[in-house]
N, C-alpha and C positions, 0 to 999 in steps of 0.2 A: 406150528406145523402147517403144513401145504401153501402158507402163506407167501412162501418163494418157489416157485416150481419150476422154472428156469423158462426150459424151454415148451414154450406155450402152439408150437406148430404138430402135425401128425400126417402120417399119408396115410393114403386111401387108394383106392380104385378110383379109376374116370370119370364121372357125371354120365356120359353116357357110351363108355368104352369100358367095359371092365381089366381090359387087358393094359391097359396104360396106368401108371400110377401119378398121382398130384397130391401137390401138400397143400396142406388147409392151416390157417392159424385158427388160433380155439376162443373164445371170446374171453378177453383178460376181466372185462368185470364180472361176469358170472362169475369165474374162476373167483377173482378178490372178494367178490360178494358173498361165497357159500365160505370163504377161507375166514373172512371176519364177522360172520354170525355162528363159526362154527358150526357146522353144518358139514360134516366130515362124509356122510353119505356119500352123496351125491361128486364129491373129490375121489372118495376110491373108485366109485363106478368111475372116474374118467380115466385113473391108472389104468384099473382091468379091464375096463370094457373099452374106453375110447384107444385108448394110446396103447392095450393090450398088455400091459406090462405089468411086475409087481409092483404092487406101489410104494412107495421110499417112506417106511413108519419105519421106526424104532422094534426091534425082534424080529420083523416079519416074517413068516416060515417058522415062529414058536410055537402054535398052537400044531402046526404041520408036520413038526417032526426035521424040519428044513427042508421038506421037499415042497419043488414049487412044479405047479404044474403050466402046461402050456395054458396061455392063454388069449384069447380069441380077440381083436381089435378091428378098427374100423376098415384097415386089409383084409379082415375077412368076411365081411358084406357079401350077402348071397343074392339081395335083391335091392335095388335102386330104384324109388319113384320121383317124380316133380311133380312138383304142384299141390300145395293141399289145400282144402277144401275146407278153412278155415284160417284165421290171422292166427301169427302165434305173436306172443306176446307185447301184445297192441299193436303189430308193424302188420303192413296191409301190403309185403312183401311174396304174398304166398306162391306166385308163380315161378321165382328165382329160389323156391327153398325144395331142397334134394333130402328124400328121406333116407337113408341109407338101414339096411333093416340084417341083423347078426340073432344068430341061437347060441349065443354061447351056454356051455353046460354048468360052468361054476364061475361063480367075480368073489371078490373079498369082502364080505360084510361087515359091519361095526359091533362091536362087543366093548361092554365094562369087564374090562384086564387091564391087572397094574404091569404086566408083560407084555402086552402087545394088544393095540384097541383093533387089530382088522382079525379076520378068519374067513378062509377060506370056505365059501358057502355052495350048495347047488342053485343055479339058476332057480329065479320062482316056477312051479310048473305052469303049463299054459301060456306063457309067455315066452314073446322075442323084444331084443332092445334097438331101438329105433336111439338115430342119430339125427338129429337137424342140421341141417348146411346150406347158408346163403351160397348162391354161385357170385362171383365178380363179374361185371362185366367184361373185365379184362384180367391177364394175372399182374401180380404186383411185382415189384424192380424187385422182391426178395422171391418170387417165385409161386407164393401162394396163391391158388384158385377160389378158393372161397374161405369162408368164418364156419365153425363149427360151432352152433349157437346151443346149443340144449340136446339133454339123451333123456332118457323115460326108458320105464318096463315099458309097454305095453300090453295088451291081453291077445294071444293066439288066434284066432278065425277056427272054431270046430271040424271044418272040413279038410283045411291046410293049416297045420300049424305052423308051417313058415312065414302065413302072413298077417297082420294083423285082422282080430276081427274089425267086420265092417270097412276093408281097404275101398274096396270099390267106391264108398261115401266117403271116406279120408281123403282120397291121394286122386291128384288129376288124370296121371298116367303113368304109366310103370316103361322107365329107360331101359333094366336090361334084369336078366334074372340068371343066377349060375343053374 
């Protein structure tokens, strides 16, 4: 399971245009890496959360009733920063990497069922989910603008939940905000 996932590209909004949209390809070893430790989490959050989509399990919509609801993907990014204020895992890339930051209300979480291992969950409270995204220097001969390297919960900011706590120390600068 998820170990073929076909198409490893997704769009988004602009880097620094919200109104334009660009495909990203998704980083295929992370993808191969959580697929062959098993590690099914982090695979649906990419269905739901990244790619917005159901994600392609066996029953899905059984614990639901078959109802699937809308759900929120990396087109739906409400805020966009560059630059963070720390390496992310060991690459000393931090100024080419785009945070893209979503509230979605519910993703599919992991459950022991011999019917169907995801369900339909509400987002964690206090939290929004951050996207990482290397920019390209350029786009590539198939059209994509950057890598979509890694997503996380993150924890909320007290005062605006739309951003993360401690943005202002996170993130260099913020490109655009809906």
């Amino acid at each position: 399971m998820f170990s073929d996932i076909g198409d490893l590209t997704v769009t988004g909004p602009g880097f620094e245009d919200k109104d334009i949209q660009i495909k990203l390809s998704v980083s295929s070893s992370w993808i191969s890496q959580n697929a062959v430790h098993r590690r099914r989490q982090p695979l649906l959050d990419f269905w739901s959360l990244v790619k917005g989509e159901v994600p392609p399990v066996n029953n899905i919509g059984f614990h639901e009733d078959g109802i699937f609801p809308d759900l929120l993907g990396l087109n739906d990014a409400h805020t966009v920063f560059r630059g963070l204020e720390r390496p992310l895992d060991d690459d000393d890339s931090a100024e080419r990497i785009y945070i893209f930051l979503m509230q979605p209300t519910v993703h599919y979480g992991l459950i022991t069922d011999m019917a169907c291992i995801a369900k339909l969950r509400k987002a964690p409270a206090n939290a929004i989910f951050a996207c990482y995204v290397e920019r390209y220097d350029e786009e590539t001969p198939t059209g994509e603008s950057g890598i979509v390297l890694s997503w996380e919960w993150v924890k909320a900011d007290q005062k605006d939940q739309s951003l993360p706590e401690d943005w202002q120390e996170r993130y260099r600068e913020q490109s655009w905000r809906k």
